[in-house]
BAVO-227307 format. One record per residue (C-alpha): residue in one letter; x, y, z. Coordinates in steps of 0.25 Angstrom, whole numbers, plus 2048, in hexadecimal, padded with zeros to 3 digits. Example, Ala and Ser with C-alpha at 12.3 -4.5 7.8 and 13.67 -1.06 7.14 Angstrom:
2
A8317EE81F S8377FC81D 
# end
This chain:
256
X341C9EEA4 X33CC97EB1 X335C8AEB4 X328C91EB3 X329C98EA7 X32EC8BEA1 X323C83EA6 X31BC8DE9E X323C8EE92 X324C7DE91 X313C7FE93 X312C86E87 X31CC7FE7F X313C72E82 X307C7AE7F X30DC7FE72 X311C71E6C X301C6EE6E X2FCC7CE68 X308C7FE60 X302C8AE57 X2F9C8FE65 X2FFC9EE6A X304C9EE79 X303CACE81 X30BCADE8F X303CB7E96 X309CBFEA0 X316CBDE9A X321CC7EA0 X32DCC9E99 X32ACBDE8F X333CB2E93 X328CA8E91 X325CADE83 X333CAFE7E X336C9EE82 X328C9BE7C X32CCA2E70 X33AC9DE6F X334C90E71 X32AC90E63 X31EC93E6C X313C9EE66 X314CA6E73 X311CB6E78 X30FCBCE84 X309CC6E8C X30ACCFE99 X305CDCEA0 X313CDEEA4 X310CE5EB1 X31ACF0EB6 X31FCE7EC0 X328CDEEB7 X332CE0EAC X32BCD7EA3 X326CE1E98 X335CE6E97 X33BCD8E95 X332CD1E8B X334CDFE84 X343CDDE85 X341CCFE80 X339CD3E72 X32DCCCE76 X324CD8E7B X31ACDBE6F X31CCD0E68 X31CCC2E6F X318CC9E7D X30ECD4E7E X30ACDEE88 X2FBCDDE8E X2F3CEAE8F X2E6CEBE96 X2DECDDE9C X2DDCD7E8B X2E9CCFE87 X2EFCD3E79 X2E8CC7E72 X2DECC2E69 X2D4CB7E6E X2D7CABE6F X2E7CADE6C X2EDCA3E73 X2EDC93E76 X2F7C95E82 X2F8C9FE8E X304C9DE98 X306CA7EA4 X30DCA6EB0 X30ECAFEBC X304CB7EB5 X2F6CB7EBC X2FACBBEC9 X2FECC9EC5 X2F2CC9EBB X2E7CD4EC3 X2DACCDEBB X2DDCBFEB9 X2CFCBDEB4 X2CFCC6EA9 X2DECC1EA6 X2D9CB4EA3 X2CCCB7E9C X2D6CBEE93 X2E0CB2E92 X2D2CABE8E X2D0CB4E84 X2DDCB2E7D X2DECA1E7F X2D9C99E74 X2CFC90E79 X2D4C84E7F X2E0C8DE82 X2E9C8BE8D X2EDC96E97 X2FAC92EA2 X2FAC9BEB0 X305C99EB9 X302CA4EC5 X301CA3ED4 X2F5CA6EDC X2F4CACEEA X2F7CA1EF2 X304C9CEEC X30DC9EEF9 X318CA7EF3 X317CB4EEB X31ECB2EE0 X322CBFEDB X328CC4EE8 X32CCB8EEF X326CB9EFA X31CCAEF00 X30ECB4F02 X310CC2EFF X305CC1EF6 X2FDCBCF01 X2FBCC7F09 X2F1CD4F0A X2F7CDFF00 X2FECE9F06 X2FECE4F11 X309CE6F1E X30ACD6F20 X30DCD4F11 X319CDFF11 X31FCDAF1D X31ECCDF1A X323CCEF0C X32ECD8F11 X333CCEF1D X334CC2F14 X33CCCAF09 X346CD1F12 X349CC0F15 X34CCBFF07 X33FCB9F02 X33ACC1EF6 X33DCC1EE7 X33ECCCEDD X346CD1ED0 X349CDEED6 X34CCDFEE5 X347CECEED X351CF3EF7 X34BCECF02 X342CE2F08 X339CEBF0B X338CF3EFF X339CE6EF7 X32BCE1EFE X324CEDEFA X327CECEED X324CDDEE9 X318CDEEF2 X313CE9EE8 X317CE2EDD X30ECD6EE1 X300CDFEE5 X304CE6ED5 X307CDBECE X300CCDED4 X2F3CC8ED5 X2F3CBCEDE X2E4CB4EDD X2E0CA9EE5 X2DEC9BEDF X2D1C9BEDC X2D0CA9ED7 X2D9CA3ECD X2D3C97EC8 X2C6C9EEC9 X2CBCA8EBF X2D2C9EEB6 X2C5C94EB7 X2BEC9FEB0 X2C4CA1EA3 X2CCC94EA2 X2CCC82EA4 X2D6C82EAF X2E2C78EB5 X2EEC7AEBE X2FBC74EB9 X304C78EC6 X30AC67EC5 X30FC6AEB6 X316C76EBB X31CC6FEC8 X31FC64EBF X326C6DEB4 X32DC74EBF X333C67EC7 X337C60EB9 X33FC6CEB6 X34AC6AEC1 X351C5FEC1 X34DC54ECB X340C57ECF X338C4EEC5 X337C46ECF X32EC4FED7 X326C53ECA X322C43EC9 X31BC44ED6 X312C4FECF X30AC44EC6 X304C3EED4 X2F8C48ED8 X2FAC4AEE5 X309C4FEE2 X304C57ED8 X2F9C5DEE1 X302C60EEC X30CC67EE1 X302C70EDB X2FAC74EE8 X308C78EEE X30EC7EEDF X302C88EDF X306C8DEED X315C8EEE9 X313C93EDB X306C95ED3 X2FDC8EECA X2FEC89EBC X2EFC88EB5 X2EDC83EA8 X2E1C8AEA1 X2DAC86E95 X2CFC8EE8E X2C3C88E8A X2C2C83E7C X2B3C8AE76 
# end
């Protein structure tokens, strides 16, 4: 399990010892690795995906024995659960391949208890490096476009680019991850985002508990993670994070 994924998994352990008997739901869960280690760990934990036709994920958490039962497959824009299900909503890398973000969290809304909690991590547009393909600012430029292929073909034919299953060639390689990218991700701006998130929820950024979590889990760097408790280190750290990475936001559901 990565560091991500960890940092996810330790949130909802803590969250868990608060709110032992409070179900948890991992949106957007993929093959349920997250799920799985929750359950393994005591936590009341499902999940959820579209599984879109460009990942395995639906075929691995089948393998695994959780689909239908701990993890379960959305159909249509309603999720497959009562109102006001869960005290705790984690999903990470989620809602930049999700096409109605506003009607995602309306529904996510629907399904928190109130005074729920709801953990994003996604990137936004600006984040320098497109994550999915490895290739810095593909996600920048005009669909379709001649400059976007060129570009993205150049830098993979240096070696820059990552993906599971390589294509015959550079070329060919470009075309297919920058269809991947138009198919399957939907970059917003800032302000699109909190705008949205603003609307159904009491928002925070949590990007310095993440950096922290990160740097204290290698060996000596917690030097480095001291200087984060001094604002203007931990300023500098988040407004660079969010270019490098994405955004961590704590949502909380307003109590009645």
């Amino acid at each position: 399990m990565d560091v991500t994924n960890r940092f996810v998994l330790d949130f909802c352990r803590n969250f868990a010892g608060e709110h032992p008997a409070a179900p948890i739901l991992d949106f957007g869960c993929g093959c349920g690795e997250l799920v799985a280690a929750g359950i393994a760990a005591g936590l009341p934990m499902v999940g959820a995906d579209i599984f879109y036709k460009g990942s395995s994920a639906r075929s691995l958490a089948e393998s695994r024995g959780l689909l239908g039962s701990s993890v379960l497959e959305i159909c249509g824009s309603r999720l497959p659960f009562p109102d006001a299900r869960f005290g705790l909503i984690v999903n990470n890398q989620v809602m930049e391949h999700v096409e109605d973000l506003e009607g995602v969290l309306a529904e996510l809304h629907r399904i928190l208890v109130p005074g729920g909690l709801l953990l994003s991590l996604f990137p936004s547009r600006d984040v320098f490096r497109e994550g999915h393909i490895g290739i810095p600012f593909a996600h920048w430029f005009k669909p379709n476009s001649r400059a976007r292929f060129y570009y993205t073909w150049t830098l993979r034919t240096c070696g820059l680019g990552t993906w599971k299953q390589e294509a015959p060639s550079a070329r060919q390689w470009a075309i297919d991850k920058l269809l991947w990218i138009d198919d399957y991700t939907r970059y917003r701006t800032r302000t699109e985002i909190f705008s949205a998130y603003a609307r159904y929820f009491r928002n925070e950024t949590r990007e310095v508990d993440y950096i922290r979590y990160r740097l204290l889990d290698r060996p000596g760097r917690a030097w480095i993670a001291s200087t984060l408790r001094f604002r203007p280190g931990a300023a500098a750290a988040r407004a660079i994070f969010r270019k490098l990475a994405f955004f961590v936001i704590l949502s909380r559901k307003e109590p009645r």
